[in-house]
N, CA and C atoms as an extended XYZ file, in Angstrom:
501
Properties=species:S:1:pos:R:3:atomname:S:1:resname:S:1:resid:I:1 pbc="F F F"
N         0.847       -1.165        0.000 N   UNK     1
C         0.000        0.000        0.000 CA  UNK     1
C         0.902        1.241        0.000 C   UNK     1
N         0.452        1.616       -1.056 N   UNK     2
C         1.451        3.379       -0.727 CA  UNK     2
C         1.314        4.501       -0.200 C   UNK     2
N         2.385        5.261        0.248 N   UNK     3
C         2.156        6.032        1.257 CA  UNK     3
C         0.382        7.051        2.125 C   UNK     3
N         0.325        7.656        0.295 N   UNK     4
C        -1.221        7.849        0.484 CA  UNK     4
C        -2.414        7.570        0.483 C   UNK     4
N        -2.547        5.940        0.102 N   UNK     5
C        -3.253        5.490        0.223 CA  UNK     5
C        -3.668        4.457        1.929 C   UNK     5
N        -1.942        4.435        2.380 N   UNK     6
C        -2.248        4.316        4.080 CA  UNK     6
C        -2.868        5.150        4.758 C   UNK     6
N        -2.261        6.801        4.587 N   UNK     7
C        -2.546        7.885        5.167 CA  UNK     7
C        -4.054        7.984        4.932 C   UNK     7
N        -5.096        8.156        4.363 N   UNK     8
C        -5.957        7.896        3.694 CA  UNK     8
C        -6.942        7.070        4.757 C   UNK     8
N        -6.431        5.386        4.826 N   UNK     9
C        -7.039        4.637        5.212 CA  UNK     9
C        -7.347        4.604        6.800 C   UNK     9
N        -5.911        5.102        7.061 N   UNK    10
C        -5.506        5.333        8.560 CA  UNK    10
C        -6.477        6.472        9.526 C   UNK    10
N        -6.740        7.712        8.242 N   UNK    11
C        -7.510        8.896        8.568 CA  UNK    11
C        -8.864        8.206        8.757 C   UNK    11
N        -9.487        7.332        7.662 N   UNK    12
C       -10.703        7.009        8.000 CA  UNK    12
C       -10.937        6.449        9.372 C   UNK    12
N       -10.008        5.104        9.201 N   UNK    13
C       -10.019        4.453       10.885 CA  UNK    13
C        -9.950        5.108       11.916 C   UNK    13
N        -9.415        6.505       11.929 N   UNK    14
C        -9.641        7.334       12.945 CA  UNK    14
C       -10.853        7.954       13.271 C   UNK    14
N       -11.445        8.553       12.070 N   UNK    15
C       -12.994        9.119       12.018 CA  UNK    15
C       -13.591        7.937       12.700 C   UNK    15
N       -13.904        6.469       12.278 N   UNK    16
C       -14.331        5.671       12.218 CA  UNK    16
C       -14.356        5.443       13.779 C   UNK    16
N       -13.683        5.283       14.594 N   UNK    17
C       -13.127        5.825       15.843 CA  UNK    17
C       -13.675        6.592       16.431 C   UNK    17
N       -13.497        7.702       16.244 N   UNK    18
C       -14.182        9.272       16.622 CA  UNK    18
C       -15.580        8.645       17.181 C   UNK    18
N       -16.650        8.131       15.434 N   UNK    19
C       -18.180        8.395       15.720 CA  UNK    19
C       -18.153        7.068       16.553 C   UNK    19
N       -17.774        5.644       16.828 N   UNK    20
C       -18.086        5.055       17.586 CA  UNK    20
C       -18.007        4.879       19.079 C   UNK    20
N       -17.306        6.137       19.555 N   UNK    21
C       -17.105        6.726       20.536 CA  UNK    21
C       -18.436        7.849       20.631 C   UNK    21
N       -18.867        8.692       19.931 N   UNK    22
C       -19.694        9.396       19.842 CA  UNK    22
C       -21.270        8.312       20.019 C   UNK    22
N       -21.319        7.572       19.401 N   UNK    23
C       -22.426        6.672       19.525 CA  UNK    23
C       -22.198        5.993       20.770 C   UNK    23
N       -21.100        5.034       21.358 N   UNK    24
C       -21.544        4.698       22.410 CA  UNK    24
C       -21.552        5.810       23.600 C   UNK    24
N       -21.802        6.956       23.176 N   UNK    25
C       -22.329        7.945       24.564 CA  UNK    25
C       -23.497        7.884       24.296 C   UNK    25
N       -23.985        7.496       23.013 N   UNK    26
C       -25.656        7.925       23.019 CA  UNK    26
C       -26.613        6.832       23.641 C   UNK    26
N       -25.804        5.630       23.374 N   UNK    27
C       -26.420        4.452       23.446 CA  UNK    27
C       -26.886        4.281       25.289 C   UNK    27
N       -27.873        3.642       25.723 N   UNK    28
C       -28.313        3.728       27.020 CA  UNK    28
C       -27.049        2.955       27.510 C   UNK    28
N       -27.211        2.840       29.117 N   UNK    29
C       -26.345        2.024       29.895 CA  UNK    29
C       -26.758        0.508       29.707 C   UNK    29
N       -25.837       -0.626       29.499 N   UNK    30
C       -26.071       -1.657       29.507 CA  UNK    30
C       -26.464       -2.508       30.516 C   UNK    30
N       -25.978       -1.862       31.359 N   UNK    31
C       -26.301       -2.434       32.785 CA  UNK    31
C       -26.485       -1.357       33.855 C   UNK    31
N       -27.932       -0.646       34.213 N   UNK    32
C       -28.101        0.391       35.217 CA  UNK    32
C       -27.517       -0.056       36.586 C   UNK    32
N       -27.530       -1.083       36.769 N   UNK    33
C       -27.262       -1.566       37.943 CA  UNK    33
C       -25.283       -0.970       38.696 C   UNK    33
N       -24.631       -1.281       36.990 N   UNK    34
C       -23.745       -0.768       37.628 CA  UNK    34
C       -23.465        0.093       36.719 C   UNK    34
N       -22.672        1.681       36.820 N   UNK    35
C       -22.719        2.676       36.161 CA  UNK    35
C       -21.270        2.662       35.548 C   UNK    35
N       -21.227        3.419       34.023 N   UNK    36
C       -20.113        3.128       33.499 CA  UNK    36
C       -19.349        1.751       32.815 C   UNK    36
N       -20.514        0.849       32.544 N   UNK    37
C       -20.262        0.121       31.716 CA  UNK    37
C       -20.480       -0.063       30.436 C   UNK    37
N       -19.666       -0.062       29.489 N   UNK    38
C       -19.783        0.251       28.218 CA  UNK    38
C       -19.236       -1.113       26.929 C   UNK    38
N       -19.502       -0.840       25.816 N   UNK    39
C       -19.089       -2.193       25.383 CA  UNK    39
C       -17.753       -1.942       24.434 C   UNK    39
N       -17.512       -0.599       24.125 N   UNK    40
C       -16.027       -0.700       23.910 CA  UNK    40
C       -15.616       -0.637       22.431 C   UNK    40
N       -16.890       -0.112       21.835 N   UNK    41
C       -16.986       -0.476       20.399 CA  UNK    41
C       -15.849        0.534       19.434 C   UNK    41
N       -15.077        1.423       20.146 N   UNK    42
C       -13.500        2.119       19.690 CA  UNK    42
C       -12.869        0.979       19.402 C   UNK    42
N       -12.620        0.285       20.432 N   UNK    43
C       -11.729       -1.121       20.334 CA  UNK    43
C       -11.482       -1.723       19.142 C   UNK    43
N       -13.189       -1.976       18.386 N   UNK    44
C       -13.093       -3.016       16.975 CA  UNK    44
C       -11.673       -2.261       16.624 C   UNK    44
N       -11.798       -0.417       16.441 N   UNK    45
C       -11.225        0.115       15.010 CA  UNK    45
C        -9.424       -0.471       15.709 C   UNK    45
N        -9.294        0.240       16.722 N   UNK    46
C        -8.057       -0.117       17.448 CA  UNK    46
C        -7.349       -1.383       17.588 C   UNK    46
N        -8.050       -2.256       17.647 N   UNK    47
C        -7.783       -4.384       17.055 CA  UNK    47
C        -7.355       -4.244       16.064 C   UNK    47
N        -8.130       -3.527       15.254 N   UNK    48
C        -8.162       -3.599       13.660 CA  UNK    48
C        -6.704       -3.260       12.923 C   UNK    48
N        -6.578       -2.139       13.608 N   UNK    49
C        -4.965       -1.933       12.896 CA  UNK    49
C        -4.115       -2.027       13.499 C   UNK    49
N        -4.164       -2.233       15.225 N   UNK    50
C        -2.951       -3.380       15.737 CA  UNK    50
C        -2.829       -4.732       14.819 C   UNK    50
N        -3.856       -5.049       14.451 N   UNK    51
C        -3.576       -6.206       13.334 CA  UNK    51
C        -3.132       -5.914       12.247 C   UNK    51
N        -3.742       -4.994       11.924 N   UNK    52
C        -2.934       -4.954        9.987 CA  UNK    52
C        -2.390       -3.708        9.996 C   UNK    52
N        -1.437       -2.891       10.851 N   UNK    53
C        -0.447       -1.776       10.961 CA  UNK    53
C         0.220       -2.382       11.596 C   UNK    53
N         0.156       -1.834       13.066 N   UNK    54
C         1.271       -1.852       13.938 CA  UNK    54
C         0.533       -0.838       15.047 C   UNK    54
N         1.231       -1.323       16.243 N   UNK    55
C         1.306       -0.557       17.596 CA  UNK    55
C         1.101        1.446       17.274 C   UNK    55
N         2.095        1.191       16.557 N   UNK    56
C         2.339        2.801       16.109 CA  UNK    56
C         1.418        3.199       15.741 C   UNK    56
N         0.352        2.742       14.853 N   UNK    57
C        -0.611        3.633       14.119 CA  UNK    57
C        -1.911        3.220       15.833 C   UNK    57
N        -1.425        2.165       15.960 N   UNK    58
C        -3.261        1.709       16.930 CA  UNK    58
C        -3.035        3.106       18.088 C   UNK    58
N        -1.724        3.356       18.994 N   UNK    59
C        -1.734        4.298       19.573 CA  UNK    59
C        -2.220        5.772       19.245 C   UNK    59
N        -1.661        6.124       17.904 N   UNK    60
C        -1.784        7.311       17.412 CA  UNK    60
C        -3.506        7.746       17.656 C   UNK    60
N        -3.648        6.305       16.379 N   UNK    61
C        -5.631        6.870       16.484 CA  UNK    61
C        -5.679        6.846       17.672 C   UNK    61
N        -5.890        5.733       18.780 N   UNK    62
C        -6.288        6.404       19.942 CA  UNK    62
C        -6.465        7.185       20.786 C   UNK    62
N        -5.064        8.166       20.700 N   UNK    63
C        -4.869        9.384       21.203 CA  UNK    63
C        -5.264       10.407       20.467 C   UNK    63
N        -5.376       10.609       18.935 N   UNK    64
C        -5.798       11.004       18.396 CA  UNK    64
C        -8.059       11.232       18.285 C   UNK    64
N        -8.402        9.823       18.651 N   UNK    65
C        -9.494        9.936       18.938 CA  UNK    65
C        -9.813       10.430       20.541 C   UNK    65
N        -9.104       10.141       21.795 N   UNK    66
C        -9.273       10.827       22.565 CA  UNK    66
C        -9.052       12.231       23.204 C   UNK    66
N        -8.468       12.518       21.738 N   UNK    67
C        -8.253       14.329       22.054 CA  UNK    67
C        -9.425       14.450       21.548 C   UNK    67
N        -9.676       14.399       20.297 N   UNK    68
C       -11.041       14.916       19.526 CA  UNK    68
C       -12.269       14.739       20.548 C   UNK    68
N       -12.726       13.537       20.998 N   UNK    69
C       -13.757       13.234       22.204 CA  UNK    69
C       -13.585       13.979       23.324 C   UNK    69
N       -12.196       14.380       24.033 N   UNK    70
C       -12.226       15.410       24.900 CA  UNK    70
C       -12.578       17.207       24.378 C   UNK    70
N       -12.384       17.515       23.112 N   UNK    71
C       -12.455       18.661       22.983 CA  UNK    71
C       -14.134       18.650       22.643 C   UNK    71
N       -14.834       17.565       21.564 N   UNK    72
C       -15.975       17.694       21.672 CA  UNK    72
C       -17.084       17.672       22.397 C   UNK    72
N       -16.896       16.640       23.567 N   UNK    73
C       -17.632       16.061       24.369 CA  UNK    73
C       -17.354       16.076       25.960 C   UNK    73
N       -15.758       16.004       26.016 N   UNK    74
C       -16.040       15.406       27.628 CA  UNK    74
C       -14.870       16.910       28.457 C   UNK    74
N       -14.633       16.242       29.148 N   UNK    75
C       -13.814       17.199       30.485 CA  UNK    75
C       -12.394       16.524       30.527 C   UNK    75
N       -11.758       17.477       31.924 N   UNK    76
C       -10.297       16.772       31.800 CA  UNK    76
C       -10.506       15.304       32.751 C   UNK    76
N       -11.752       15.007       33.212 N   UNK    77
C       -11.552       13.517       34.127 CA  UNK    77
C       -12.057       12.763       33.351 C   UNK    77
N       -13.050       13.263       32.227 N   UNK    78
C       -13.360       11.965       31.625 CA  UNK    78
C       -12.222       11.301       30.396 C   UNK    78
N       -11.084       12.634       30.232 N   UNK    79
C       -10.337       12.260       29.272 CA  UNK    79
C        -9.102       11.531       30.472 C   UNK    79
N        -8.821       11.392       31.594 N   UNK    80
C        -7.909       11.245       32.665 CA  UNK    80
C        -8.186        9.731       32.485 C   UNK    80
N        -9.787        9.158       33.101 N   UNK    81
C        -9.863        8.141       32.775 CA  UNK    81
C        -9.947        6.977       31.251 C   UNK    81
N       -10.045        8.182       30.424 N   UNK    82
C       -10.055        7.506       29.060 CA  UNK    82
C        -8.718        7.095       28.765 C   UNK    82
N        -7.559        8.076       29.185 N   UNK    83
C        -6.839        7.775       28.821 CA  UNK    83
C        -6.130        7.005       29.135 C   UNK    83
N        -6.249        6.890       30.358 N   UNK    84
C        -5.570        5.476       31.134 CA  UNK    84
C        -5.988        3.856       31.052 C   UNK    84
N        -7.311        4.111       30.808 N   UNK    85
C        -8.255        2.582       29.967 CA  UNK    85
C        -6.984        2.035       28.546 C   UNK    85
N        -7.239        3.189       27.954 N   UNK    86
C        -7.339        3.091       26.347 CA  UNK    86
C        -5.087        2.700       26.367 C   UNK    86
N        -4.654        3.666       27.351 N   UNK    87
C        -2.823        3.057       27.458 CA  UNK    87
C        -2.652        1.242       27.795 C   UNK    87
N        -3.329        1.418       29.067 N   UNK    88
C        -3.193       -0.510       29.672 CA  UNK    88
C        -3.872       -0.971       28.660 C   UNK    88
N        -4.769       -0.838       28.036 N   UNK    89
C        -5.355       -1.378       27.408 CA  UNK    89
C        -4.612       -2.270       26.360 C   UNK    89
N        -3.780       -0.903       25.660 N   UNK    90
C        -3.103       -0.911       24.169 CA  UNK    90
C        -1.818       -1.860       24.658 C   UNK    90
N        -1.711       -1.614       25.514 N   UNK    91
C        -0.174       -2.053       26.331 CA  UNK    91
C        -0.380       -3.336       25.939 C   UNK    91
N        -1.316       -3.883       27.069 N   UNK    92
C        -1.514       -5.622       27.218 CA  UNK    92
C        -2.155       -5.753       26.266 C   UNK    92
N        -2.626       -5.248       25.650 N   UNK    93
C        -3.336       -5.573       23.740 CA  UNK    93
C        -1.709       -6.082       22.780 C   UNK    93
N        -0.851       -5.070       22.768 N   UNK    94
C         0.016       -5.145       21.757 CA  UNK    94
C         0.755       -6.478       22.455 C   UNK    94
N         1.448       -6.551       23.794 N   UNK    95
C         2.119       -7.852       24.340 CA  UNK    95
C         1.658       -8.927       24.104 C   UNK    95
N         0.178       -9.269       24.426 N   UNK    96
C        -0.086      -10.789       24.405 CA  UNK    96
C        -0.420      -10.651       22.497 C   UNK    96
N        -0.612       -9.444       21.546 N   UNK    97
C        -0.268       -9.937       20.339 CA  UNK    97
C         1.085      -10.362       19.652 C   UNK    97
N         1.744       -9.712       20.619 N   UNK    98
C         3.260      -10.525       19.696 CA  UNK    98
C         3.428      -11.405       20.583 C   UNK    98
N         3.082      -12.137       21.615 N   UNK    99
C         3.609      -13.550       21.728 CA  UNK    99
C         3.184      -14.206       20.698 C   UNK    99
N         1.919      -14.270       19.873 N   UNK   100
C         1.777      -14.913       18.909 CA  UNK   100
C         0.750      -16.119       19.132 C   UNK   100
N         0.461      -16.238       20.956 N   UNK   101
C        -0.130      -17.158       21.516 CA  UNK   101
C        -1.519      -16.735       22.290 C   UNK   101
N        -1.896      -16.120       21.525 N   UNK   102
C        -3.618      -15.432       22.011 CA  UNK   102
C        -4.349      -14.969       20.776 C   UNK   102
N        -5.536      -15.779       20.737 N   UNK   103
C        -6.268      -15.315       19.348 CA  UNK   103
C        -6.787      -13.734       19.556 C   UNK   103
N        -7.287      -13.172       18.318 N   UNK   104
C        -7.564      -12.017       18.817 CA  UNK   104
C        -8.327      -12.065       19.763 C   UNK   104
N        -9.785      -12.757       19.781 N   UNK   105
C       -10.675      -12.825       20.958 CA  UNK   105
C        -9.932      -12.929       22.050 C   UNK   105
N        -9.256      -13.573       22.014 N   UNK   106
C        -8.378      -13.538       23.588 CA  UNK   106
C        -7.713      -12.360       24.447 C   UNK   106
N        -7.213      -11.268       23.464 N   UNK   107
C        -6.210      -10.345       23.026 CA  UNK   107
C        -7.457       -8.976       23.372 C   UNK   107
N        -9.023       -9.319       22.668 N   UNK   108
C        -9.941       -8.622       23.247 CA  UNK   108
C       -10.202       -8.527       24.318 C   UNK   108
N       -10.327       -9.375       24.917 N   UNK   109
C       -11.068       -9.613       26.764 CA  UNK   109
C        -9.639       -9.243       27.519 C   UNK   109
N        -8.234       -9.403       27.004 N   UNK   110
C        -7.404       -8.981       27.949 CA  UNK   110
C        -7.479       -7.406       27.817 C   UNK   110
N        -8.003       -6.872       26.813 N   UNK   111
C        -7.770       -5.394       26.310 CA  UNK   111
C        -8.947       -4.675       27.142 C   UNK   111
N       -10.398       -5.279       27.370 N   UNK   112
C       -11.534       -4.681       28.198 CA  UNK   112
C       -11.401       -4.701       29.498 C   UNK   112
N       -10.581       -5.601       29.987 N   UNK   113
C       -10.535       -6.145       31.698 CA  UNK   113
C        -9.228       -5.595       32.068 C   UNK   113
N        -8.466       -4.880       31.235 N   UNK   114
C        -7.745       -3.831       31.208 CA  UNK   114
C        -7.513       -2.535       31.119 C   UNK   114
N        -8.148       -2.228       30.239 N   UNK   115
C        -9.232       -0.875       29.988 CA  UNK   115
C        -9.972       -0.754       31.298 C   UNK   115
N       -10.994       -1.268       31.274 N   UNK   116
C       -11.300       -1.137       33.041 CA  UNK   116
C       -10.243       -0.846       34.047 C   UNK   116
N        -9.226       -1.901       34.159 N   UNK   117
C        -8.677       -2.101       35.443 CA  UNK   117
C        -7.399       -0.554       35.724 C   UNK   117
N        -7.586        0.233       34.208 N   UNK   118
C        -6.764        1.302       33.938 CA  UNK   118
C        -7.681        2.570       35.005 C   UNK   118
N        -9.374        2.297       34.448 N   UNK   119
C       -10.015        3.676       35.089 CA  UNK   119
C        -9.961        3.449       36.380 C   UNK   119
N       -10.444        2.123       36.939 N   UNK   120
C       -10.465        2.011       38.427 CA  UNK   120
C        -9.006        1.918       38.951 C   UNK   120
N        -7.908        2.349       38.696 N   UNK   121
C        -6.631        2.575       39.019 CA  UNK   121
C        -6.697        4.284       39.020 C   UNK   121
N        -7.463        5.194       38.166 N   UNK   122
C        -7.358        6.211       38.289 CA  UNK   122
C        -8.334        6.872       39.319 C   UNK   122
N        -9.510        6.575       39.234 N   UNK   123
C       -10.190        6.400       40.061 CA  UNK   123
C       -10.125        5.917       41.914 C   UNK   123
N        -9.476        5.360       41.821 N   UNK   124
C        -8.637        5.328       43.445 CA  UNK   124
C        -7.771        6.157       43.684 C   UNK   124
N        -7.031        6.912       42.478 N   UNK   125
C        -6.141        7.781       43.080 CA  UNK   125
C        -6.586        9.221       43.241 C   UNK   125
N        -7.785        8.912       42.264 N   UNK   126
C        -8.522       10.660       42.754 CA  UNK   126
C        -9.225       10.383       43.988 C   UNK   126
N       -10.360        9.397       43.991 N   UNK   127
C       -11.152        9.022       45.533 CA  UNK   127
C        -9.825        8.618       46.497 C   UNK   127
N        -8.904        8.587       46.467 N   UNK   128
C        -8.264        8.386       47.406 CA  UNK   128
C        -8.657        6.801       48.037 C   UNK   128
N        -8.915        6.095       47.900 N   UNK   129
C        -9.355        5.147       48.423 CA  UNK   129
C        -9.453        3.376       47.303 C   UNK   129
N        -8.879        2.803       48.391 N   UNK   130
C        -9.173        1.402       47.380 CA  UNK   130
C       -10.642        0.730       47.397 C   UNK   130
N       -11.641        0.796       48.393 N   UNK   131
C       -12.419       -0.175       48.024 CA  UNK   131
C       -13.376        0.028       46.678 C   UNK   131
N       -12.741        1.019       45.801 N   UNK   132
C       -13.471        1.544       44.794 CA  UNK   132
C       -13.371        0.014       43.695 C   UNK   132
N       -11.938       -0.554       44.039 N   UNK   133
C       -11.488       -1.941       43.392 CA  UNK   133
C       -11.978       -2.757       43.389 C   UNK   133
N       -13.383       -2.764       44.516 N   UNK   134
C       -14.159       -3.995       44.185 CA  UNK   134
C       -14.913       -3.711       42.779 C   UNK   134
N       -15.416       -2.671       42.678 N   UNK   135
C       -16.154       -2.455       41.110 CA  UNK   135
C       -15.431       -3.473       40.373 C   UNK   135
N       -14.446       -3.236       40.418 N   UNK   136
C       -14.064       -4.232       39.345 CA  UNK   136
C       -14.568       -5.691       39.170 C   UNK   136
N       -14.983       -6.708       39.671 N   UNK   137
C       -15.726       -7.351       39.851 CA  UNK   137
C       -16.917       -7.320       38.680 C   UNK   137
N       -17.257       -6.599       38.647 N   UNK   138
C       -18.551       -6.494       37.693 CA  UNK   138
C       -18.076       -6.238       36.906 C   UNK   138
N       -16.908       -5.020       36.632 N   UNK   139
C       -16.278       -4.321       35.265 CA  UNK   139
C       -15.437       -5.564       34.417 C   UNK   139
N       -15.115       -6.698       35.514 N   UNK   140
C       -13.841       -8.048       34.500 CA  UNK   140
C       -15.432       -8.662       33.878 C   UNK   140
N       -16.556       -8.816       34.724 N   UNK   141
C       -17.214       -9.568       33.999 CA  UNK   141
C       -17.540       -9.054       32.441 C   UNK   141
N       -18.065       -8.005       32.618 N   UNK   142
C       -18.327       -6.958       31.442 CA  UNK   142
C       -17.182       -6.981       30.252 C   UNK   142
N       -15.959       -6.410       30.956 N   UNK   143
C       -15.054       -6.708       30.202 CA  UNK   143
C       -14.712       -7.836       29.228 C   UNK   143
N       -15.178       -9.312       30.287 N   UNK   144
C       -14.739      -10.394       28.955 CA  UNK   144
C       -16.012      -10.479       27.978 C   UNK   144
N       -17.327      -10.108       28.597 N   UNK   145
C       -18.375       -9.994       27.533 CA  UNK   145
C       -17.904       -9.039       26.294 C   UNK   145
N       -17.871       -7.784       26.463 N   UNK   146
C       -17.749       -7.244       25.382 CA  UNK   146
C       -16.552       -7.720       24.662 C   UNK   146
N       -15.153       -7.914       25.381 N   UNK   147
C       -14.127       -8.084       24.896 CA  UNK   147
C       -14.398       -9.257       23.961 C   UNK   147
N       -15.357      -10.014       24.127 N   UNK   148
C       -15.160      -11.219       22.907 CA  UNK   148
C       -16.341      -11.222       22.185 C   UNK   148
N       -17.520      -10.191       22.626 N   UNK   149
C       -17.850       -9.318       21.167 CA  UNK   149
C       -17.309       -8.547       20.388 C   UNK   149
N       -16.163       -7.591       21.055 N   UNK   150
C       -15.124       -6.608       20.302 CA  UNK   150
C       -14.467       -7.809       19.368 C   UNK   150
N       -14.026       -8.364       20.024 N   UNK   151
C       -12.869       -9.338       19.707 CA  UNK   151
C       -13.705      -10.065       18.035 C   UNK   151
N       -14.112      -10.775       18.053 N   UNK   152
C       -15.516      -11.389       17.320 CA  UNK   152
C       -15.824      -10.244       15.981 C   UNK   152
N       -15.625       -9.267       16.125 N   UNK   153
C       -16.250       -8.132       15.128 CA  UNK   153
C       -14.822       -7.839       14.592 C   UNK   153
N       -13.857       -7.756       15.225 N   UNK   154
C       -12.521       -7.378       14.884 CA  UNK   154
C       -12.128       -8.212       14.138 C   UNK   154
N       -12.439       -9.656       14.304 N   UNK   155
C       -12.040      -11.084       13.280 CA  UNK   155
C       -12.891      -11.067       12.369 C   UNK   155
N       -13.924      -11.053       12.587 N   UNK   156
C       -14.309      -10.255       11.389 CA  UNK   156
C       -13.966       -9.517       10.086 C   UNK   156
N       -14.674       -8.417       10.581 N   UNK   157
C       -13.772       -6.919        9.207 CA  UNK   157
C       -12.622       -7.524        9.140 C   UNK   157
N       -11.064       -8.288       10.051 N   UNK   158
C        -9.863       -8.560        9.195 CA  UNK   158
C       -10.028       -9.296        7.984 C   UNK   158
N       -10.867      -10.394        8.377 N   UNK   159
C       -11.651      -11.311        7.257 CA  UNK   159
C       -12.401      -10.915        5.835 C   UNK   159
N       -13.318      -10.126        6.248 N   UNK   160
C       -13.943       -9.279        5.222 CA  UNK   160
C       -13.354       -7.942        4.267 C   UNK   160
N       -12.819       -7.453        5.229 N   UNK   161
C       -11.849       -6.215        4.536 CA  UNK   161
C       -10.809       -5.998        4.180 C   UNK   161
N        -9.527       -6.852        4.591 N   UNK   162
C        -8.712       -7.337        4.015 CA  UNK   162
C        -8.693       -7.394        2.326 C   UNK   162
N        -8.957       -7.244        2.191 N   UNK   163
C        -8.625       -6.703        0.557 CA  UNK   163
C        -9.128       -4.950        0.165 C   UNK   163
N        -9.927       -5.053        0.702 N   UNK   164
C       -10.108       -3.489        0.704 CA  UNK   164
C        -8.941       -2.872        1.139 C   UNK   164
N        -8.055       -2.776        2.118 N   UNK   165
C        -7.085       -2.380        2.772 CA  UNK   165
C        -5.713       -2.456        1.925 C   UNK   165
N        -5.730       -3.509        1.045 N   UNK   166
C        -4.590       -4.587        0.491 CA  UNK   166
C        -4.782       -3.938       -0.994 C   UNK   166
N        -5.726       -3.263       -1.482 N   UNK   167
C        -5.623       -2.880       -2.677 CA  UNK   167
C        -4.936       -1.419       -2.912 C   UNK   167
């Protein structure tokens, strides 16, 4: 693929990014019971080209989509905790992909139960307090749900779009 036709593709995956972040604010809570659970649907785009880029580009969009979401939408805590989800996230996303020994689905649920375990790490250090860590509990369950719907949609489009990308 040549230069501008990455740049190009890369820009979309970012937009692409952007509105599915924009939509899951619109979308109701999945679970009222516990607040702040979400299904993570940035992730597909972010799987997507940790798989067929590299680390380098999956970070960029991300940060790139969480500036845009902070300037449109949120504050400096909701970007504090975004951003700390979306780092552990990418972190233990990119590691267990180059061992080479975790399917993506796998690679998903470590990326949501990470993502989580990033806000409720930030989240204790603003509340000052740990028993905020039990949330988590509900947030790993959540996490491997969506993570292997993320995961699942991400194997996917590689499947399906893969030539779109490749041309």
């Amino acid at each position: 693929m040549n230069k501008t036709r990455k740049t190009a593709v890369l820009g979309l995956l970012a937009a692409c990014a952007i509105v599915l972040s924009y939509v899951e604010m619109l979308l109701p809570p999945i679970w009222a019971a516990v607040p702040g659970i979400k299904m993570g649907l940035t992730n597909i785009v972010i799987l997507f080209v940790l798989y067929k880029f590299s680390l380098k580009y999956a970070a960029a969009i991300s940060l790139t989509r969480l500036l845009v979401v902070l300037l449109l939408f949120g504050n400096f805590m909701t970007f504090a905790y975004s951003l700390a989800g979306a780092v552990l996230s990418l972190v233990i996303m990119a590691i267990l992909k180059k061992t080479g020994w975790f399917s993506m689905v796998a690679v998903s649920i470590a990326g949501g139960i990470s993502h989580n375990l990033g806000q409720v790490l930030v989240a204790m250090a603003v509340l000052q307090t740990k028993e905020i860590g039990y949330y988590m509990i509900a947030l790993s369950v959540s996490g491997i749900v969506a993570g292997m719907i993320v995961g699942l949609v991400s194997a996917l489009l590689i499947r399906y779009i893969d030539k779109f990308i490749t041309m």
